[in-house]
PAKOL-834991 format. One record per residue (C-alpha): x, y, z; residue in three letters; residue number from 1. Coordinates in Angstrom, 1 decimal, m for minus. Layout:
<recs>
u->X&v->Y&w->Z&residu->ala&num->NUM
...
</recs>
This chain:
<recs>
u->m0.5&v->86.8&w->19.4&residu->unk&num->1
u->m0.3&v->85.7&w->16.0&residu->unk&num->2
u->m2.7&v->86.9&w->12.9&residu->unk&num->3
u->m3.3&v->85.7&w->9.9&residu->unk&num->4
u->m5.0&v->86.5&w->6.3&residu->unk&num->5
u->m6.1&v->83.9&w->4.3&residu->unk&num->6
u->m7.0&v->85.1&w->0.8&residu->unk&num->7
u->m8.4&v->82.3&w->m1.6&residu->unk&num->8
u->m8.5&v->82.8&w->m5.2&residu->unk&num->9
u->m11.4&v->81.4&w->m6.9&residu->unk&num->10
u->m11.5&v->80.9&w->m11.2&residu->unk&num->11
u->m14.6&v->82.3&w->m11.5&residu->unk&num->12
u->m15.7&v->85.7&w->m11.9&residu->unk&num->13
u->m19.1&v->85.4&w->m10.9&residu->unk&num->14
u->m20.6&v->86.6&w->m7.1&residu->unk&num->15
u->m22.5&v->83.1&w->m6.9&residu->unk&num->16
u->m19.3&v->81.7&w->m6.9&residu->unk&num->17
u->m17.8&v->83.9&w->m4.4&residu->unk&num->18
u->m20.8&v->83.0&w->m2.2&residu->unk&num->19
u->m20.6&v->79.5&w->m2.1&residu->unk&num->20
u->m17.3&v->79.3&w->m1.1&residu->unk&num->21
u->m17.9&v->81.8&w->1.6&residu->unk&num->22
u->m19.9&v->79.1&w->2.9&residu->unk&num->23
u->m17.4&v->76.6&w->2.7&residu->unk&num->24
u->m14.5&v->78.9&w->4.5&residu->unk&num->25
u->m17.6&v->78.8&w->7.5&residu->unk&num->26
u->m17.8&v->75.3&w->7.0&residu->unk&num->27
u->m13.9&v->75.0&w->7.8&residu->unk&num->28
u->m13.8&v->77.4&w->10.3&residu->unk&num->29
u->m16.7&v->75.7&w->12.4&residu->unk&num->30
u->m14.8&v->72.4&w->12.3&residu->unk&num->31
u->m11.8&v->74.5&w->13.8&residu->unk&num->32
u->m14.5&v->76.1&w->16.4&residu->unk&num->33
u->m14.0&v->79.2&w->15.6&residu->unk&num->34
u->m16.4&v->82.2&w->16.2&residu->unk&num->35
u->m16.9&v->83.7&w->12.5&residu->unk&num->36
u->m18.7&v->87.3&w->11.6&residu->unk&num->37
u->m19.1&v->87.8&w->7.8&residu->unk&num->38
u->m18.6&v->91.7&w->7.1&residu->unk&num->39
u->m20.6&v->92.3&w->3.9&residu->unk&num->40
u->m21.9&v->95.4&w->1.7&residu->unk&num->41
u->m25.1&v->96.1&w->2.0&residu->unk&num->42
u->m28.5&v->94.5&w->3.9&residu->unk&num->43
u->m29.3&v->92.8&w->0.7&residu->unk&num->44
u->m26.2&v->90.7&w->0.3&residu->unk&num->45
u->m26.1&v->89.7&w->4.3&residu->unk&num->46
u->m29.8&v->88.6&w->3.9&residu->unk&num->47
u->m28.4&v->86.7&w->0.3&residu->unk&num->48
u->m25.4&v->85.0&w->2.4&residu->unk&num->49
u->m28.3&v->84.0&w->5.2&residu->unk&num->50
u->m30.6&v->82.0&w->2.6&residu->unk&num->51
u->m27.7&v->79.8&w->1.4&residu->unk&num->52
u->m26.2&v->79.0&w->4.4&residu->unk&num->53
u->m29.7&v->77.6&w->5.5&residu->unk&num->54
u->m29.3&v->75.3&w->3.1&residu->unk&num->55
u->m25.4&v->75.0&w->3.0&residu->unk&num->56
u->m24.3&v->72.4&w->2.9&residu->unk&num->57
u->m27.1&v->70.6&w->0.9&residu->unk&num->58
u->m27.4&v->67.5&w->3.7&residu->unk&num->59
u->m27.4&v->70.3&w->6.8&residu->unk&num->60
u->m27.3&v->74.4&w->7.6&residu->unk&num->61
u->m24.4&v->76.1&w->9.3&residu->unk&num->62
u->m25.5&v->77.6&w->12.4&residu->unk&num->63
u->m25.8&v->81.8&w->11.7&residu->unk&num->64
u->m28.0&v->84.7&w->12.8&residu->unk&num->65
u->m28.1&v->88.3&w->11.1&residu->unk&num->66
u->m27.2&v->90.4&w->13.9&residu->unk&num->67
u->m29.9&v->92.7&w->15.6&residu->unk&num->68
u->m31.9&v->89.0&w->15.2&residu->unk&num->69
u->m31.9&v->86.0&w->17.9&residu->unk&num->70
u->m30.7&v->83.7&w->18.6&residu->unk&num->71
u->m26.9&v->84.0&w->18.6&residu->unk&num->72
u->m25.0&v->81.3&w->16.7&residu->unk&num->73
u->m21.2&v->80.9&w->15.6&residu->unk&num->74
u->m22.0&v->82.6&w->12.6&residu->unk&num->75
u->m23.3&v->86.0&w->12.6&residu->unk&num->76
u->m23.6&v->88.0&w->9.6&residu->unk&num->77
u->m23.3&v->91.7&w->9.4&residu->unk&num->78
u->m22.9&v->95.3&w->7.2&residu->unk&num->79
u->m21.9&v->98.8&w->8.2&residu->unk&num->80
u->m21.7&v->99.2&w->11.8&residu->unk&num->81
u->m23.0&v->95.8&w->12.8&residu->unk&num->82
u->m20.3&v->93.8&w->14.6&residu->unk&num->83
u->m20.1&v->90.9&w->16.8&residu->unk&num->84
u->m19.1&v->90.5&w->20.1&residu->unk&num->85
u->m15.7&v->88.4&w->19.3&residu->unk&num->86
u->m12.9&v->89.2&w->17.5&residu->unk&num->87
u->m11.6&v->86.2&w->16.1&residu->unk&num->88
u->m12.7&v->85.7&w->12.4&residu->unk&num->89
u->m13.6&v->88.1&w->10.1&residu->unk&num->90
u->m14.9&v->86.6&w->6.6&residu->unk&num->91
u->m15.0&v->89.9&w->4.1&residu->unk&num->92
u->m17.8&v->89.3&w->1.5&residu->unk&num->93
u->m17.2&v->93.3&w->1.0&residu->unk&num->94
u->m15.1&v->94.9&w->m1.4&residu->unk&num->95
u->m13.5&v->96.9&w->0.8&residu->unk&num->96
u->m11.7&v->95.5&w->4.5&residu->unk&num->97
u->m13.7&v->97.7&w->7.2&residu->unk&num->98
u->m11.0&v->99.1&w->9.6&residu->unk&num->99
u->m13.0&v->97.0&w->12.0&residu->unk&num->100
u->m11.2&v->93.8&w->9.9&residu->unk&num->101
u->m7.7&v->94.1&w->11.7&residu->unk&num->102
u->m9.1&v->94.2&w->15.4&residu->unk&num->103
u->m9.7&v->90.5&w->14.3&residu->unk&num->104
u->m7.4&v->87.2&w->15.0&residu->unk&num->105
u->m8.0&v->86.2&w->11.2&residu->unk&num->106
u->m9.0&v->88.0&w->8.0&residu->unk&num->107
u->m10.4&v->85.6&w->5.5&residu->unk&num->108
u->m11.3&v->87.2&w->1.8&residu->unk&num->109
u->m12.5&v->85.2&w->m1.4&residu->unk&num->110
u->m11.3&v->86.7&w->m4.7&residu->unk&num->111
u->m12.9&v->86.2&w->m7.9&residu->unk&num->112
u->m12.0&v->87.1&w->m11.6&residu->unk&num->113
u->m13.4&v->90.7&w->m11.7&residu->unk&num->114
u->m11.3&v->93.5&w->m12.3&residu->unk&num->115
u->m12.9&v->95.7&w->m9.8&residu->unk&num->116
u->m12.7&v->93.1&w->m6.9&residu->unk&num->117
u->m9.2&v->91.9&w->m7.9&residu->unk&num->118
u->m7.5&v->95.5&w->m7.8&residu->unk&num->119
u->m9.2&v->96.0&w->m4.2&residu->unk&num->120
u->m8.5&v->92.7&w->m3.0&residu->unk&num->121
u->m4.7&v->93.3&w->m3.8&residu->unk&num->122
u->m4.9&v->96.9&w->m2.0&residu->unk&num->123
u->m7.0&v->94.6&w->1.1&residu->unk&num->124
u->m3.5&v->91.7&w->0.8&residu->unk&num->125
u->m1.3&v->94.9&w->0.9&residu->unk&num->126
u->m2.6&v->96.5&w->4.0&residu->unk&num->127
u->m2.6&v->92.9&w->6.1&residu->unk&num->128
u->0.6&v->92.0&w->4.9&residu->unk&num->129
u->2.1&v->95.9&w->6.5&residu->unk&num->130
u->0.0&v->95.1&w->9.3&residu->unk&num->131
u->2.4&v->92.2&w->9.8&residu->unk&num->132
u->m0.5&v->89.2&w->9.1&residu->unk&num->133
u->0.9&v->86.0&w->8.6&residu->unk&num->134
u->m0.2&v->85.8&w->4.7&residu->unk&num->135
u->m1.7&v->82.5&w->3.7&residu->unk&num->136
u->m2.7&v->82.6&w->m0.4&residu->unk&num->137
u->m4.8&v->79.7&w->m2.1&residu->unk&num->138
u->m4.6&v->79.9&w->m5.6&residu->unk&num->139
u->m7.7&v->77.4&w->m6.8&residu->unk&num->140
u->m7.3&v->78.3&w->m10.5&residu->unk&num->141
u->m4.0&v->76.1&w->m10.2&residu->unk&num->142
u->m6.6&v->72.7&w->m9.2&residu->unk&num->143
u->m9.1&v->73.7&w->m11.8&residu->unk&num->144
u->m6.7&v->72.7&w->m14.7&residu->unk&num->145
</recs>
């Protein structure tokens, strides 16, 4: 079985940034019908990711539930221990990839301009790649210009 890590690389250094196109990788990855769990820090950035992707995008909502809520949808949204029943995409809105991360099909991880954040994510690309992931890399700061 094949896995893959998709790492996208945003311009901007900013969380709200990083946020909104979390929403768009869910966007994508509902189109390709996958099941998707976004692994984040803490209970106040899982409930953050759950207000915007009520109203994400602006015409529509993506289909999500915090897990330990009902009803289950294709999105579910979780920190610490939480996990999902599937294993197919994990979206990391952490710093840190959970161990959890490489039970998953695919890794996805959305890297803005902040030191901090850019030396982990590397350490995150690293430990996929020896984990033999199929590495996918999107560099938006080359369409920005």
């Amino acid at each position: 079985m094949s896995r893959r890590a998709d790492y996208y690389i945003l311009p901007q250094a900013d969380d709200d940034s990083r946020m909104r196109f979390i929403c768009r990788v869910c966007e994508k990855a509902l189109q390709q019908q996958l099941s998707v769990f976004i692994f984040t820090e803490h209970p106040a950035q899982a409930e953050r990711l759950d207000r915007l992707l009520w109203s994400f995008p602006e015409e529509s909502f993506l289909p999500h539930y915090l897990i330990g809520t009902e009803p289950v949808a294709p999105i579910s949204i979780g920190y610490a221990d939480q996990l999902p029943s599937h294993r197919e995409l994990i979206i990391n809105a952490a710093n840190k990839l959970p161990e959890v991360a490489f039970e998953f099909t695919r890794i996805a991880e959305v890297v803005i301009q902040e030191p901090e954040l850019l030396q982990v994510s590397r350490q995150n690309y690293a430990r996929c790649r020896e984990l033999g992931y199929e590495m996918h890399r999107t560099d938006m700061r080359q369409r920005s210009r």
